[in-house]
N, C-alpha and C positions, 0 to 999 in steps of 0.2 A: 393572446391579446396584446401583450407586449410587443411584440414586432409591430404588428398590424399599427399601433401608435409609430413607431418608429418608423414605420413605410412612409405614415401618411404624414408626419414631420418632416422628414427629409426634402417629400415631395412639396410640400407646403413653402418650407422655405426656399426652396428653388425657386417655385413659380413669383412665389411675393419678392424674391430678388428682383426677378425678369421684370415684373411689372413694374417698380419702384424707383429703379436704377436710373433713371433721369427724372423722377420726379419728386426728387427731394427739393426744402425749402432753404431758404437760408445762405449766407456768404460760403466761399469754397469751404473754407474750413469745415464747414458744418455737414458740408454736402460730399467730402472724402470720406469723413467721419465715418457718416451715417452708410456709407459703399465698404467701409472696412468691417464696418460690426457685420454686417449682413452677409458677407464674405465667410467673418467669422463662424457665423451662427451654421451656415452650408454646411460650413466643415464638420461641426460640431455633431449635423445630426445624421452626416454621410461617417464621420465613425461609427458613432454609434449604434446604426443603423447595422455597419463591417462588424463590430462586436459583437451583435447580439446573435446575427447569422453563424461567427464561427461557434461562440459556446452552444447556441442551440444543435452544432453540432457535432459537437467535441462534448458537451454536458460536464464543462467545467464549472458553472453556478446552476441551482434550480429557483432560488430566491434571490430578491435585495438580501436579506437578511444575512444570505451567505457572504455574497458578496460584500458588505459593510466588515463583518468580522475577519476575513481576510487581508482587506487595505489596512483597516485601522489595527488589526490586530490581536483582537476582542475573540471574546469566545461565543461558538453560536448555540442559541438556545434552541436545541431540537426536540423539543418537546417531551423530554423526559425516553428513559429507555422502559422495554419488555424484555421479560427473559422466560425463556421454558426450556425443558429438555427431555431426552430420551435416553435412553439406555442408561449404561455406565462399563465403566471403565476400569472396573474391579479396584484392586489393594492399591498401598503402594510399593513405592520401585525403592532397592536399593540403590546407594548414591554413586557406587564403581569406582574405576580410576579417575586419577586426574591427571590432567594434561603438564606437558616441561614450565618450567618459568621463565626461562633465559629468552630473552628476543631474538630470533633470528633476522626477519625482515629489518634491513635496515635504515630504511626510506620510507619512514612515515609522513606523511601532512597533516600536521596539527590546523584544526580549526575550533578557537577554544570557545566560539559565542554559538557555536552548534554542539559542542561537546562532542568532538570526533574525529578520528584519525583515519587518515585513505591514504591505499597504497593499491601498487599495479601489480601484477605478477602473472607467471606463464604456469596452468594448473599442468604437472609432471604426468597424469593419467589422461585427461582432455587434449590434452597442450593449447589449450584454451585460452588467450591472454585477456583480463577482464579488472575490471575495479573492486576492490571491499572498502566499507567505511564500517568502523568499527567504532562502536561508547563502551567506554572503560565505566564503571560506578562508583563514585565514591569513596578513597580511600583504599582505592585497587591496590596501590603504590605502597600506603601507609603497610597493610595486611600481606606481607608478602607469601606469607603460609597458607592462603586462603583460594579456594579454587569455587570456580563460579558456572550457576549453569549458563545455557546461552539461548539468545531466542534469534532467528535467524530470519531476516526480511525479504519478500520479494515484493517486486514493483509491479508497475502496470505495462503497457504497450499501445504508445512511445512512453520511456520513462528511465530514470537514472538513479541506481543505489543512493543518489546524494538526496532525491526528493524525500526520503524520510526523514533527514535530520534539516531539509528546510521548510518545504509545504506543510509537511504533517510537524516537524518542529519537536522529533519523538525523542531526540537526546536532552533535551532540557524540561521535556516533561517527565520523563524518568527520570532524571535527576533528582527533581522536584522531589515525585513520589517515593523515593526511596530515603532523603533527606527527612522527610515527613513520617516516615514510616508505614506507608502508606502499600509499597510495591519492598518487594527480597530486591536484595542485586543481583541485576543481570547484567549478562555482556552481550550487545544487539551487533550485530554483523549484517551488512547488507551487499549482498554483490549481485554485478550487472547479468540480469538475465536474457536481455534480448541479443546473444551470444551469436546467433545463427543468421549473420544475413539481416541483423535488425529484428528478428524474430526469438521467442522464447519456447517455439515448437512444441507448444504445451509441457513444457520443462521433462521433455522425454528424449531419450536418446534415439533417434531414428536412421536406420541404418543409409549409409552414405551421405550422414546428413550430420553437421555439430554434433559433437555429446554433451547437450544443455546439461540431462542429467549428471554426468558424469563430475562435472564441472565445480554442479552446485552441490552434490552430495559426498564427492568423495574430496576434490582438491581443495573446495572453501571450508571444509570440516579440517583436514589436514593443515591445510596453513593458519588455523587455528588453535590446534594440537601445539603446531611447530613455536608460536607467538606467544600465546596467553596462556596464564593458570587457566584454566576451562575446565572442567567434569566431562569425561568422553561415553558416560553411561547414557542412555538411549531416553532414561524421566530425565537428565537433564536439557536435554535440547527439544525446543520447539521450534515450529514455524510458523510465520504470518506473511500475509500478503494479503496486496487490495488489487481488486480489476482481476487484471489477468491474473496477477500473481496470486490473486486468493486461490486461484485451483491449481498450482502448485504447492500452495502450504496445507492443502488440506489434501492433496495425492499423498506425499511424503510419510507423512506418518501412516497412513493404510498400505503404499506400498512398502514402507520400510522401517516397521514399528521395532527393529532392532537397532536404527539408528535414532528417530525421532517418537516420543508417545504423546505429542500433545501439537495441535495445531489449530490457528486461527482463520479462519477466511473473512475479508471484508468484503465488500457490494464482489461478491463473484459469480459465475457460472459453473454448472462443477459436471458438465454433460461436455463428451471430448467432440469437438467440429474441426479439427483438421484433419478431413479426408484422405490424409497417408495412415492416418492412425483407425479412426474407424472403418476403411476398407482391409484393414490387416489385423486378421481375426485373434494372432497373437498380441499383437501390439497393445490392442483394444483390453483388451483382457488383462495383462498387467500394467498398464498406468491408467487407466482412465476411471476416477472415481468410483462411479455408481459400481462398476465392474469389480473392484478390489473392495466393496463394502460387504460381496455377500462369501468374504473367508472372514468378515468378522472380526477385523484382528484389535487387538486389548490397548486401543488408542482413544484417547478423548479430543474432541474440536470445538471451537468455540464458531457459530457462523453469524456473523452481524453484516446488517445492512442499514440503509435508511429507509423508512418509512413509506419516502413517494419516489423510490429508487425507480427509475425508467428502465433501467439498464437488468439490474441486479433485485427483483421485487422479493420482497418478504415470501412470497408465493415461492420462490424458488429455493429456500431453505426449509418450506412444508414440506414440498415432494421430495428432500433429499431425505430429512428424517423420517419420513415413510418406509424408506429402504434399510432402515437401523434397526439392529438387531445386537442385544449383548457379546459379549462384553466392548464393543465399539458404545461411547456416550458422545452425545453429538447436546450441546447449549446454543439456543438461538437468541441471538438480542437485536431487538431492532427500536431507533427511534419513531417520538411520534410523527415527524416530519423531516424532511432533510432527502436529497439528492444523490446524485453520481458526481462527489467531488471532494477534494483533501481538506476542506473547512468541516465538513460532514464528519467525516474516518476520523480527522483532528481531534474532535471533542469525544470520541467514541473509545481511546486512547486510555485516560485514566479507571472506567470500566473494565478493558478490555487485562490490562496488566494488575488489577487489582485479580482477574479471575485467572492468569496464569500463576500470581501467587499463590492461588489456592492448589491448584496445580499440581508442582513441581516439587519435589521433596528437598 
């Protein structure tokens, strides 16, 4: 209904241009005036008219509502969350090694109104060259004997490791929650997943093709290792992602519950559709969700969406926990309302890391 206004605006003030434009009253002044606002006004609803086409197809807003708390900054009221679950995830994990403390990287970018530091590097097993942005918590600095677990980000497609500490704005909400007492400290790591060509190849290594996997699992784990106190035991690390990246963060821990046992998925899909992968009966079989669900392995997920998610429907986190089976636990949360967009995921944040604290030993 929205466009459909916006069509018949744009088109409206065209015609009442065309017909008007010499028939205004009054001395010149009156009569440029009156040819510049209407001018104006053209513009105003051939933007906006350009806006709403591209979000209606990109599904960057589903509301005003989103939209308002985005510009202004505000938080959006989606209606309250649901949560239910399946399975479980048995005991808990002991806490294992910990990582060096000495920095190696020595080329950080501090950005301190994000709370986060980014560096480039060439992964030594991928040889992958790609971004991490990392948040330190709290007193990192202060505690220097102290070693932290780590939760591990991926983005969407098009999309940039930095979109979590500016759209979703996740460094200063941890922060918050941890200041509060609210969230454990964590150390959040995001690096670039559309590795391959602009592509994140459903975060799998496909032969003659990028080793996304490689990339993300073994050299951004490592240069991790190599940087921060960090926990390198398998409870301490999780993963999250939104869009694409949710079926990356919730592959990981099913294909590789030796390195990851706990993962998040926001508005995702978790069924593999790039046709190198599901016509390759191997391939299919060790990365692709549904497929690694039925060895069962002792990981827990958290899956949230919005509510009138077009993209990512609450429907699509029933059928996956349909396929759950102990000791795999799968928690869904979904709002009562809300979209495919970071004002959405945004507020879904302080939820989402209060239930990895429960988590993570």
């Amino acid at each position: 209904m929205t466009l459909l206004v916006a069509v018949f605006l744009a088109v409206l003030a065209f015609a009442g241009c065309m017909a008007v434009w010499n028939r205004i009253p009054g001395p010149g002044v009156v009569r440029h005036a009156g040819r510049a606002g209407m001018i104006l006004l053209c513009q105003v609803t051939a933007l906006a008219l350009v806006g709403l086409l591209i979000n209606n197809a990109r599904g960057f807003y589903g509301t005003w509502g989103e939209v308002s708390a985005d510009f202004l900054g505000t938080s959006f009221d989606d209606g309250g969350g649901m949560e239910s679950s399946v399975g479980g995830a048995g005991g808990r994990h002991a806490s294992g090694l910990v990582g060096p403390g000495p920095l190696t990287q020595k080329r950080f970018k501090t950005d301190a109104g994000r709370k986060s530091l980014e560096a480039k590097f060439t992964g030594p097993a991928s040889h992958v060259t790609g971004r991490v942005v990392i948040y330190l918590p709290p007193n990192y600095k202060q505690d220097a004997h102290v070693s932290y677990p780590v939760v591990q980000l991926f983005g969407g497609t098009p999309g940039e490791p930095t979109t979590w500490y500016g759209d979703l704005n996740v460094g200063n909400q941890v922060d918050r929650m941890i200041r509060d007492g609210k969230a454990r400290p964590f150390i959040l790591v995001s690096a670039s997943i559309n590795v391959a060509g602009g592509k994140p190849n459903e975060c799998t290594d496909i032969p003659r093709q990028t080793p996304v996997a490689t990339w993300l699992t073994r050299d951004v784990r490592d240069f991790m290792y190599q940087n921060f106190r960090v926990r390198t035991d398998a409870a301490a690390w999780a993963t999250m992602g939104y869009s694409e990246g949710a079926y990356c963060a919730v592959k990981f821990p099913l294909q590789h519950p030796n390195l990851y046992r706990t993962g998040v998925g926001i508005a995702g899909t978790y069924e593999s559709t790039d046709p190198r992968i599901k016509h390759d009966v191997r391939l299919l079989r060790e990365n692709a969700p549904y497929e690694l669900l039925t060895r069962a392995p002792a990981a827990r997920l958290l899956l949230a969406t919005g509510g009138r998610d077009p993209e990512a429907p609450p429907s699509e986190i029933d059928n996956f926990m349909r396929h759950v089976r102990p000791p795999t636990g799968v928690t869904k949360y979904t709002t009562k309302i809300g979209e495919h967009g970071t004002v959405v995921w945004r507020t879904m944040l302080p939820y989402i890391f209060g239930w990895l604290t429960k988590q993570i030993p």
